[in-house]
Every structure is written in structure tokens, then in C-alpha cells.
N, C-alpha and C positions, 0 to 999 in steps of 0.2 A: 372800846376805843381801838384804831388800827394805828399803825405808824409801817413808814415805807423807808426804807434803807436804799441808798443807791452809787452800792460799791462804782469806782472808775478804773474804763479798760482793762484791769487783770486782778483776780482771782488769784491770790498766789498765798504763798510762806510769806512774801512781803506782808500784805496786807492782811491773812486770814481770824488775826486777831482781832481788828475790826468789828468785823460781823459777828462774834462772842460778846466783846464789848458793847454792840449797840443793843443784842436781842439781851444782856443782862439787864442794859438798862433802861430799855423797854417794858421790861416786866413787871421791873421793881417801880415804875410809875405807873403802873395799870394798866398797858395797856395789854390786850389778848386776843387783837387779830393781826400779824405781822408780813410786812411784805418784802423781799429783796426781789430789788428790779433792775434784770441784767441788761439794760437799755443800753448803757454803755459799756458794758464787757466784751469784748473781741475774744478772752481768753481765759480756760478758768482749769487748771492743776489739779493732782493730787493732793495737795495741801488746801486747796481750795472746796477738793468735797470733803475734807476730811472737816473741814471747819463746818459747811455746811450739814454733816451729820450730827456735830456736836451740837450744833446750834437745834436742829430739828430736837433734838434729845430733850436738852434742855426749856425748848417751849413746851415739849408734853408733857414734862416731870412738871413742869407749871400750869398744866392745865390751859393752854392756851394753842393758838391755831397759827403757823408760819407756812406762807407759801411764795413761787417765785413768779415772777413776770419775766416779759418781754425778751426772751432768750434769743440768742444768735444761733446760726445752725454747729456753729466751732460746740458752744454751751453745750445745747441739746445732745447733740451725738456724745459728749463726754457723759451727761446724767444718764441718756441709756447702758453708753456700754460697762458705767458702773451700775445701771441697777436702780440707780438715786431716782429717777424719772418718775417708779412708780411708787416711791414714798413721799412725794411732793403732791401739794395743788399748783398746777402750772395753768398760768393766765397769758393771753393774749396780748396784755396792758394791764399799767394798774389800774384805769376804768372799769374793766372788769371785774379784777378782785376789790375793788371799792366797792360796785353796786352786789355784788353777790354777796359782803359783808353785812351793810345792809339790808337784805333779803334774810341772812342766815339771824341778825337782831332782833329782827321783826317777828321770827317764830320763835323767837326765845331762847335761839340753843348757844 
């Protein structure tokens, strides 16, 4: 089962709890392919991949798969020049990671 998050306009210390609390409770209802979709993010902190890290953690101590969409170019340049970019599956849209979920079901893994 997938389920998709979609933090609004920033990323920050405000909001970073958020995305802990949704991927906890994601988890704990089954699902284990996860998506946060930066469709509406213009803006995302240190506080913001700090939460993003945790969260990554947290799905693979679970045994499970989180990745993001739809980034803004502000996003992306932050995930590279922390690094984050290439510990993520980064998607195009969540179309994308919807059908590639499906794809990854269908072989079993």
C-alpha cells in the first residue's frame, strides 16, 4: 500500500514534525511505499532535511520504501548541496512513483 504526504509551501522548524508524524502513521497502518510531494514547496531549511532524514531512517528501520516528488529547483539545489539527493528516490510526479510502485508489487519486492 502507498500513501503520499503533501507538506504546503515550506519545509521548515514550523512544520518538520509533520512529516515524522505522518510517515509514523503511515507505517503503523501498513502502509510501505511512501511519498512526499514537494508540488507545493517553494522552500525547504535545515530543519526541513533534518526531518527528512529522520523520516528516511525511520522507513528503513521499517522495512519500508519513501521517496519524494515533484521538487522545485529552490528543493533540489538544497537536497544536492546537502547530499540528501542521492539517498532519495526522486520522481518527476507522483504518477510516476504510483506506477513504478506498482511495477516494484508486481515483482514482488
Amino acid at each position: 500500500m502507498f500513501k503520499v504526504f503533501q507538506p504546503n509551501q515550506f519545509v521548515t522548524e514550523v512544520n518538520a514534525f509533520e512529516i515524522r508524524e505522518w510517515v509514523q502513521d503511515s507505517i503503523s497502518k501498513g502502509a510501505n511505499h511512501l511519498l512526499i510531494d514537494f508540488q507545493d514547496v517553494t522552500f525547504i531549511n535545515s530543519s526541513g532535511l533534518g526531518a527528512l532524514a529522520i523520516a528516511l531512517k525511520m522507513v528503513r528501520d521499517a522495512g519500508c520504501r519513501l521517496a519524494i516528488c515533484s521538487l522545485s529547483a529552490q528543493a533540489r539545489m538544497t537536497l544536492e548541496i546537502a547530499g540528501m539527493d542521492r539517498a532519495f528516490e526522486i520522481y518527476a510526479c507522483s504518477d510516476e512513483f504510483k506506477r513504478n510502485t506498482l511495477e516494484v508489487q508486481a515483482q514482488g519486492v
